[in-house]
C-alpha positions as CSV (number, residue, x, y, z in Angstrom):
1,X,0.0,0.0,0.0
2,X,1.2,3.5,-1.1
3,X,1.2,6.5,1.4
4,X,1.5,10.3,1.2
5,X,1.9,13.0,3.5
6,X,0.5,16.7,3.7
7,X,1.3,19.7,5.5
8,X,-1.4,22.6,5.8
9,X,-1.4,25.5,7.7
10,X,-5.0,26.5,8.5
11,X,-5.2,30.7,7.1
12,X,-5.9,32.8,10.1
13,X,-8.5,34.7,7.7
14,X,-10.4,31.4,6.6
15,X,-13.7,32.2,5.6
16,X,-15.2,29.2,8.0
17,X,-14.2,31.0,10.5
18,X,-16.8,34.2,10.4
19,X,-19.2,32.1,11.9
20,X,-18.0,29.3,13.5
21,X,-17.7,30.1,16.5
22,X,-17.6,34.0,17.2
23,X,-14.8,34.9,19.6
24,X,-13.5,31.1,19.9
25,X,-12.7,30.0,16.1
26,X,-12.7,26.8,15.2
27,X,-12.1,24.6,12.1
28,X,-15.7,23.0,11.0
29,X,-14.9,19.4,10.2
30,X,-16.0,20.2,6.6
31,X,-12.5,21.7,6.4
32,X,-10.5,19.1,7.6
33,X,-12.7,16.4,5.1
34,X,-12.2,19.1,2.2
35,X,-8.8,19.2,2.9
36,X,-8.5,15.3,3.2
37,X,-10.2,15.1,-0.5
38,X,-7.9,17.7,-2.1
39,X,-4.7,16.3,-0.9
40,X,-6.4,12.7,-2.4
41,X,-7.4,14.0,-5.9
42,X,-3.6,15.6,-5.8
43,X,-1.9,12.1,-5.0
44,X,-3.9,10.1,-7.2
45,X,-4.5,12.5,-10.4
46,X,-8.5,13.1,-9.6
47,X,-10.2,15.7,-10.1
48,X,-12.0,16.8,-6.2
49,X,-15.4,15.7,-6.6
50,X,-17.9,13.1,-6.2
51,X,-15.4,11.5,-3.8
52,X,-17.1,10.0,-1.2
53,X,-17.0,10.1,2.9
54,X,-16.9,6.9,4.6
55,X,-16.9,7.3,7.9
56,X,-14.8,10.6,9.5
57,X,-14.3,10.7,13.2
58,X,-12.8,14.5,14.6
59,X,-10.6,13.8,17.9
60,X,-9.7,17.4,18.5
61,X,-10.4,21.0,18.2
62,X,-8.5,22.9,15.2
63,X,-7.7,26.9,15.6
64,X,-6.4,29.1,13.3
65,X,-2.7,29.3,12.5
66,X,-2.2,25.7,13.3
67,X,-0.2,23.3,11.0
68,X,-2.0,20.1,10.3
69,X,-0.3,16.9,9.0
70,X,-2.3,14.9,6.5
71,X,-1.2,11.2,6.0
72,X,-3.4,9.5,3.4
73,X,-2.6,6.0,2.8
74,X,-4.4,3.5,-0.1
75,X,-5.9,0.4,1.0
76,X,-6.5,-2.4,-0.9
77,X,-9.9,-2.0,-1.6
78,X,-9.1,1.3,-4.0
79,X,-10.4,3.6,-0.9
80,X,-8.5,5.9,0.8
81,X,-7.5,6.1,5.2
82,X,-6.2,9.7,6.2
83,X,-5.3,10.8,9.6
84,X,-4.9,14.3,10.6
85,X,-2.3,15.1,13.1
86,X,-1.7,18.7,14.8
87,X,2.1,18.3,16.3
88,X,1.7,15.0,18.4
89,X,-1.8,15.9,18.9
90,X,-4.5,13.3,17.1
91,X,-7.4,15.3,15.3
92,X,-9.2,13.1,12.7
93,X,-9.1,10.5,10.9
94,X,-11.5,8.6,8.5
95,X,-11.7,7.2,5.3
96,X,-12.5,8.2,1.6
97,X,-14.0,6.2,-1.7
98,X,-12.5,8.3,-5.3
99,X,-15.3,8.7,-7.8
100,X,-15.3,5.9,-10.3
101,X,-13.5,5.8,-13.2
């Protein structure tokens, strides 16, 4: 099984962040999957849509500024595992189905 790794630093100014929450940003999970998708479609030469959500499970809160590392690995079936790391701190992980060809 292949893997890949991604760094991305979350933009202070994200546009997620007007209104989630006020005072006490935070990065909607939404971001982290879109993320997740984007990096895929980059490794594996897809375009970044129809791709599907298996299951996503968010371990940790995600503030601006902070550098998140992406590992994406392919599994046998075709589908794709990420995990998304923030330093030694765990905050996702799921798993992702690319559109068909």
């Amino acid at each position: 099984m292949s893997t890949a790794e991604y760094r991305w630093t979350v933009p202070v100014d994200h546009p997620a962040f007007a209104g989630h929450f006020p005072g006490q940003p935070i990065v909607p999970g939404v971001v982290l999957l879109d993320q997740a998708v984007l990096f895929a479609g980059q490794w594996l030469g897809q375009p970044a849509i129809a791709w599907q959500i298996g299951n996503a499970k968010f371990l940790s809160p995600v503030g601006p500024g902070e550098t998140l590392f992406f590992a994406l690995q392919r599994k046998a079936s075709g589908g794709i595992a990420f995990t998304v790391q923030a330093a030694e701190r765990a905050v996702a992980s799921g798993s992702l189905t690319p559109p068909a060809a």
